[in-house]
C-alpha positions in Angstrom: 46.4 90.4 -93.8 44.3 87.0 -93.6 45.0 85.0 -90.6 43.7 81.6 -90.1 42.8 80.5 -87.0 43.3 76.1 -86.6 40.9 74.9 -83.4 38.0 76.6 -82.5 38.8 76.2 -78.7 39.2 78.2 -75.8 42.4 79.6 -77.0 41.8 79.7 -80.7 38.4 81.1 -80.4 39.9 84.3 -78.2 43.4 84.9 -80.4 40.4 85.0 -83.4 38.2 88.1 -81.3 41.0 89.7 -80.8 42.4 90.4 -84.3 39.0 90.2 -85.4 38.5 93.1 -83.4 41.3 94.6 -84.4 40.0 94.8 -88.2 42.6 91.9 -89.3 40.5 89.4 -91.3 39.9 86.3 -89.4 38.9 82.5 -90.4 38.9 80.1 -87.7 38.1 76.2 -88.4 37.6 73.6 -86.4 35.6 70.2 -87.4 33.8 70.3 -83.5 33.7 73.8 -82.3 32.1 73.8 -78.9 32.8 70.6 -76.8 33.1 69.3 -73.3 36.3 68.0 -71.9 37.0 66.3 -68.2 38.8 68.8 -67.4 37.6 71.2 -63.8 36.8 74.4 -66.1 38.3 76.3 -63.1 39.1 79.9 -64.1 41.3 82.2 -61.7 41.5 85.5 -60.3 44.8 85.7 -62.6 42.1 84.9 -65.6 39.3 87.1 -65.0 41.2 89.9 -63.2 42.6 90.4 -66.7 39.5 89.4 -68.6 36.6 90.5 -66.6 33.8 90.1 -69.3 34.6 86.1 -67.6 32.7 87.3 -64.3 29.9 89.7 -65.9 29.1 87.6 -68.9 25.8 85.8 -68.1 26.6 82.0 -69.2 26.1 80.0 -66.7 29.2 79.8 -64.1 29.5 78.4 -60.2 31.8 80.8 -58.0 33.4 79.0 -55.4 34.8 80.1 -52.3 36.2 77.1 -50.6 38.7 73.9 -51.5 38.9 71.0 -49.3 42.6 69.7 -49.1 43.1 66.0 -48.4 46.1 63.7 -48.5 47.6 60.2 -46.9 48.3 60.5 -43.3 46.5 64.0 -42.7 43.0 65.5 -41.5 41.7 67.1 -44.5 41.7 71.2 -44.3 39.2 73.3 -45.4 41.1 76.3 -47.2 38.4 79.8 -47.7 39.8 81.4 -51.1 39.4 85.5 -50.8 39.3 85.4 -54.5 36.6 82.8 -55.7 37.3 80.5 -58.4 34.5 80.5 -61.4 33.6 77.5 -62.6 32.1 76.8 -66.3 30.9 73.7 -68.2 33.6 73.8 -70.7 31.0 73.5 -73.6 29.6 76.6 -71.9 32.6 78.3 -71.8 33.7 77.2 -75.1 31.0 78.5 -76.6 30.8 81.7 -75.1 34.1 82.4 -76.7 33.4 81.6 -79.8 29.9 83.7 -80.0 32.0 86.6 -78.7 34.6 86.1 -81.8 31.6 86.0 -84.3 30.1 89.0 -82.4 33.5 90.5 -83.4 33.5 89.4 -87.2 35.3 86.5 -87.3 33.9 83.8 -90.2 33.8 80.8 -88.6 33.8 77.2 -90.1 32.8 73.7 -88.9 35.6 71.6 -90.6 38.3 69.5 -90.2 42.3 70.8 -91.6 43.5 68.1 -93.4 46.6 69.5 -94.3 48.1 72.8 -94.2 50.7 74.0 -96.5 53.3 76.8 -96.6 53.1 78.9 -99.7 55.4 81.8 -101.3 52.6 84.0 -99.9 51.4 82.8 -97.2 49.2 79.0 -96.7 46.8 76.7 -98.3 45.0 75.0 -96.2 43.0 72.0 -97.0 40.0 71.1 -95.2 36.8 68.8 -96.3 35.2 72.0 -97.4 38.0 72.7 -99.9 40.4 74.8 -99.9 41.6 77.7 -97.9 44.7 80.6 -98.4 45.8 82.8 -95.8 48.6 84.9 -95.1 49.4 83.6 -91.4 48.1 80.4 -88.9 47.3 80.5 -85.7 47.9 76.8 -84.6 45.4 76.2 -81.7 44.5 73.0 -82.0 45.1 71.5 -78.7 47.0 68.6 -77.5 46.5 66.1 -79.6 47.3 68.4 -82.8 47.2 66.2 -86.0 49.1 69.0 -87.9 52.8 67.3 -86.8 55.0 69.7 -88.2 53.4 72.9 -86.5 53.1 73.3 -82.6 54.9 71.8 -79.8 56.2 68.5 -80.1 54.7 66.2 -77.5 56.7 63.2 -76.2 55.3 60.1 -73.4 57.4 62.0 -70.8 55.6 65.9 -71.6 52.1 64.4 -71.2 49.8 63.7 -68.8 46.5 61.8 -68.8 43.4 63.4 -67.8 39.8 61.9 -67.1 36.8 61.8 -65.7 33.3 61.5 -64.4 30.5 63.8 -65.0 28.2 62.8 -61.9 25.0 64.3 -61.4 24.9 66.3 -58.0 25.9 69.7 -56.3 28.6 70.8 -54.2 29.6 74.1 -52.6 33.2 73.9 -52.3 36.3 71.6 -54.6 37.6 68.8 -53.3 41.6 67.9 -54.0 43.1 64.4 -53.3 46.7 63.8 -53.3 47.4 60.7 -53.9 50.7 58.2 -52.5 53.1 58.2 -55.1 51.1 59.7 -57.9 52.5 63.0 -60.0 49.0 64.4 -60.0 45.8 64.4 -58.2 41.7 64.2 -58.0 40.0 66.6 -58.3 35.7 67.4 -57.9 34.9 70.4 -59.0 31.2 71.7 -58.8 29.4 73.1 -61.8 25.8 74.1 -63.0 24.3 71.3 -63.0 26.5 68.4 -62.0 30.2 67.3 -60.6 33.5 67.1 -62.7 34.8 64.3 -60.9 38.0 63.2 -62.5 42.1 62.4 -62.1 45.6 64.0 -63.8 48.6 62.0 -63.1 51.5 61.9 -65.4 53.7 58.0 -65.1 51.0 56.1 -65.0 48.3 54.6 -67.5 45.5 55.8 -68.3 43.8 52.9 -67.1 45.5 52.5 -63.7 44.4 56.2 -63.6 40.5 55.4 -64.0 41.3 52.2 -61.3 42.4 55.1 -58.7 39.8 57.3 -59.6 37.1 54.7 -59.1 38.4 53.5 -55.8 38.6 56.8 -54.3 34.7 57.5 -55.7 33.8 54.1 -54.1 35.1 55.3 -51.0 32.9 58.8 -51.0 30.2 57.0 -51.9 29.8 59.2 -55.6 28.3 57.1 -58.0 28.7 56.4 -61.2 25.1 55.6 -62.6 24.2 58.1 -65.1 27.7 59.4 -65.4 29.8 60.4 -68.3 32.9 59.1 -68.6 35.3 61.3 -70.8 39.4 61.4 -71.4 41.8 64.0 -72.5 45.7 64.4 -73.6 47.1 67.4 -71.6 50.6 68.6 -71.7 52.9 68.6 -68.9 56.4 69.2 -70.1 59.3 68.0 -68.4 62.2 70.6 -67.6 64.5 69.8 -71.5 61.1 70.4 -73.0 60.7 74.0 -71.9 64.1 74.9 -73.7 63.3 73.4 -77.5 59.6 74.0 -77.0 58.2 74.6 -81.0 55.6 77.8 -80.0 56.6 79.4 -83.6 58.0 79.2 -87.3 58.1 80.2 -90.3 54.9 82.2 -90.9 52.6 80.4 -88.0 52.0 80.8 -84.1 50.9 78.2 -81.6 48.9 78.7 -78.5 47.3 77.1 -75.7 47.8 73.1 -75.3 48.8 73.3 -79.2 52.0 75.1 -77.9 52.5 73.0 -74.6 51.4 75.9 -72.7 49.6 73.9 -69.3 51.0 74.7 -65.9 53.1 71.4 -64.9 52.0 71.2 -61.5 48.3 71.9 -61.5 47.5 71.4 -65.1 46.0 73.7 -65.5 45.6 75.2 -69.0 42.3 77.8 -69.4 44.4 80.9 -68.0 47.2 80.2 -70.4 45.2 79.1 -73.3 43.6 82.6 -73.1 46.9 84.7 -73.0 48.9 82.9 -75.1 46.1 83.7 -77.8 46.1 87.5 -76.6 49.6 87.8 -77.1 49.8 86.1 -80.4 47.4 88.1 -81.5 49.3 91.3 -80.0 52.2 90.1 -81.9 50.8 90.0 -85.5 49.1 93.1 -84.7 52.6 95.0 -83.8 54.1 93.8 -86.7 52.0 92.2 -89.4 55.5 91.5 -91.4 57.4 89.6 -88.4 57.5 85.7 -90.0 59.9 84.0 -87.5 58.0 84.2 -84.4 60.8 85.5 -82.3 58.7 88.5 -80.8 56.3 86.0 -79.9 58.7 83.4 -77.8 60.0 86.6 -76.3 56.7 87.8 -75.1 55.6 84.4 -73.8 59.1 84.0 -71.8 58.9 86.9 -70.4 54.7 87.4 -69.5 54.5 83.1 -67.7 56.8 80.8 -69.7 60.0 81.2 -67.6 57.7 80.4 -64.3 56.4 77.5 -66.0 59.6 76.0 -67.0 60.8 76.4 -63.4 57.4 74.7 -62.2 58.3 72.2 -64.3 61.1 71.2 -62.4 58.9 71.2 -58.6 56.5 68.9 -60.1 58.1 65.8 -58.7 58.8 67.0 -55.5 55.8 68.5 -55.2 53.8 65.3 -55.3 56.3 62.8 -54.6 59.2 64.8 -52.4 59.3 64.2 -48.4 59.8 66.6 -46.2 59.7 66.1 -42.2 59.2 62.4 -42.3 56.5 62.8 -44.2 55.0 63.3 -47.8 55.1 67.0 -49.1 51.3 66.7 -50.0 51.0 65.7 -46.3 53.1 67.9 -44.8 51.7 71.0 -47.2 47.7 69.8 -45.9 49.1 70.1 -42.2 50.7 73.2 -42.8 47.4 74.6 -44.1 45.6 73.7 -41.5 48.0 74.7 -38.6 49.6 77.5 -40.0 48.2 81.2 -41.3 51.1 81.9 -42.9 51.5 79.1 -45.4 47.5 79.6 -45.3 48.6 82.6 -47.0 50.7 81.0 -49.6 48.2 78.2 -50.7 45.8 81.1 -51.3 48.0 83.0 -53.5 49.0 79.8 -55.3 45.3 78.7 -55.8 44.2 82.2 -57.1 47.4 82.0 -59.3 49.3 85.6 -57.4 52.1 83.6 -56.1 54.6 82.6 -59.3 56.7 79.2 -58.8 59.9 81.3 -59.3 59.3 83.2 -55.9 57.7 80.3 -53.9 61.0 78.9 -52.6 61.9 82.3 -51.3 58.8 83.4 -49.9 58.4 79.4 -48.4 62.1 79.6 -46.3 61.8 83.4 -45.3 58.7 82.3 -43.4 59.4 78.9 -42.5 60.5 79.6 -39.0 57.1 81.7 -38.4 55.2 79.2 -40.2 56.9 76.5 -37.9 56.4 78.3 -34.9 52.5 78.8 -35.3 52.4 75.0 -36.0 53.9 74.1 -32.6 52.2 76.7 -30.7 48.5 75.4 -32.8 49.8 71.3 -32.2 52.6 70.9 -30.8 56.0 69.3 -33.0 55.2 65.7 -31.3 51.4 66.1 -33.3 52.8 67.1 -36.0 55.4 64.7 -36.8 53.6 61.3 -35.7 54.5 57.4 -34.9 53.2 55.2 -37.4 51.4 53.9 -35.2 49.2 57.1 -34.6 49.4 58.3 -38.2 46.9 55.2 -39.1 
């Protein structure tokens, strides 16, 4: 068996070691290979406590320990993470993946698809460098996947803009800023070298985006001489979505942002990138003659898909909801600060241990407790201001 490999990115590049690994002959193209995105490069314990070579490999990483919370209306918290999140240029991290998939014997080729094909035996694949057959595709080509008929099928409502500042500088700890009526959020994330300073938000333009972004920059005082401005497409399916989401056909897989695979709420999309190409690769391994890619949605529902699905329908609330008089974002910096018990919770959702199908459970059987060590730390009348006092 022949498996091509479409994207050379995080997600393509792992699927490619891991069947490359496996013996299974393994081409992956992609006309840019390494390359840097906006995006934080934040990698979870959920990520590297299934992949450790992520924490001993020595390309350059920052592990941070802290997050600063901050929304409308609230004192900002400072939130200590008992796992630390590792932070990597994504050209580093990129390209650490891909030098572990030639390591494993994978050929790899700096090229663009210009079409690919479906054959009685498999596909031909055309690319500037001529042509290509293979017996099965792995389509990781990310989110704005110029192979239409193959991968998920992104729509205006299943996307989100994301972009960005890379500012010179250094930081110890993230900074997250919820924003008033925005489905996202801004985010600085320290790296190696310099800040990812940069905005998601799904409903808006990209350009009233970049206006937010700046405004809240002009207000820390980060400037933007000798920053690099950057842009990216990143899923965020709506509820529907989840339920006709194309991750398979006839012959061919999809991982990563290629398949739609991004968590709705944080947007984040390195964790998911990397096991949706481990368990693609599982599945062809398990059973090289499987062409519909039914073992492979099964797999995927049942290992994160399901939780994201449900995510996907807390995303609203989650940044736009009230609760108490007050914004959710609000409310949910408050709580942090006031209460160990939801403390508890934002940890586990930051490290990625807590799944969205058992937050609303594990939220109301402590909310009296949670409420409780709010009052006793504040008192309700704090808590729940005038307007007057909230200015």
């Amino acid at each position: 068996m022949k498996v091509a490999i479409l994207g050379g990115g995080p997600s393509g590049a792992f699927a490619a070691e891991r069947l490359a690994a496996a013996g299974v002959k393994t081409i992956l193209l992609d006309e840019k290979l390494a390359w840097e995105k906006p995006c934080g490069g934040g990698l979870t314990w959920k990520a590297y406590s299934q992949y450790p070579f992520l924490t001993s490999d020595s390309t350059p990483h920052k592990i941070v320990r802290e997050t600063v919370l901050s929304a409308p209306k609230s004192v900002p918290v400072n939130l200590k993470l008992d796992h630390p999140l590792l932070i990597y240029s994504r050209f580093d991290l990129n390209n650490l993946l891909l030098k572990r998939a030639e390591t494993a014997g994978v050929q790899i080729e700096k090229t663009r698809v210009l079409s690919a094909d479906r054959t009685s035996t498999g596909w031909k694949l055309r690319t500037r460098n001529g042509d290509i057959e293979a017996d099965r595709c792995i389509v990781a080509t990310g989110a704005r996947n110029p192979l239409r008929q193959l991968g998920t099928e992104l729509t205006s409502s299943d996307a989100m803009s994301a972009l960005g500042y890379y500012v010179p500088g250094n930081r110890e700890a993230i900074d997250i800023q919820f924003l008033p009526g925005l489905e996202g959020y801004i985010w600085v994330f320290p790296r190696c070298g310099h800040l990812s300073v940069g905005i998601c938000g799904k409903g808006e333009t990209a350009q009233a985006l970049r206006q937010r972004l700046e405004r809240y920059m002009d207000e820390q005082a980060i400037s933007r001489k000798d920053a690099t401005f950057y842009s990216h497409l990143l899923p965020a399916l709506d509820t529907p979505a989840w339920k006709k989401n194309r991750v398979a056909g006839d012959g061919w897989l999809a991982t990563g942002d290629a398949a739609g695979l991004v968590d709705p709420i944080t947007g984040e999309g390195l964790y998911y990138a990397m096991r949706s190409a481990d368990l693609a690769a599982q599945t062809l391994l398990a059973d090289p003659a499987e062409l519909t890619g039914a073992a492979y949605r099964r797999q995927l529902r049942k290992d994160f898909v399901g939780d994201l699905e449900f995510g996907s329908r807390l995303a609203n609330r989650v940044f736009t909801g009230k609760f108490l008089f007050g914004s959710v974002p609000t409310r949910m910096v408050q709580f942090t600060r006031l209460s160990p018990r939801f403390r508890d919770v934002m940890q586990d959702l930051f490290e990625g241990s807590q799944p969205y199908l058992g937050l609303k459970r594990r939220l109301f059987m402590n909310l009296n407790w949670s409420l409780l060590e709010i009052v006793c730390n504040l008192g309700f009348g704090r808590l729940v201001p005038d307007r007057e006092t909230a200015r």
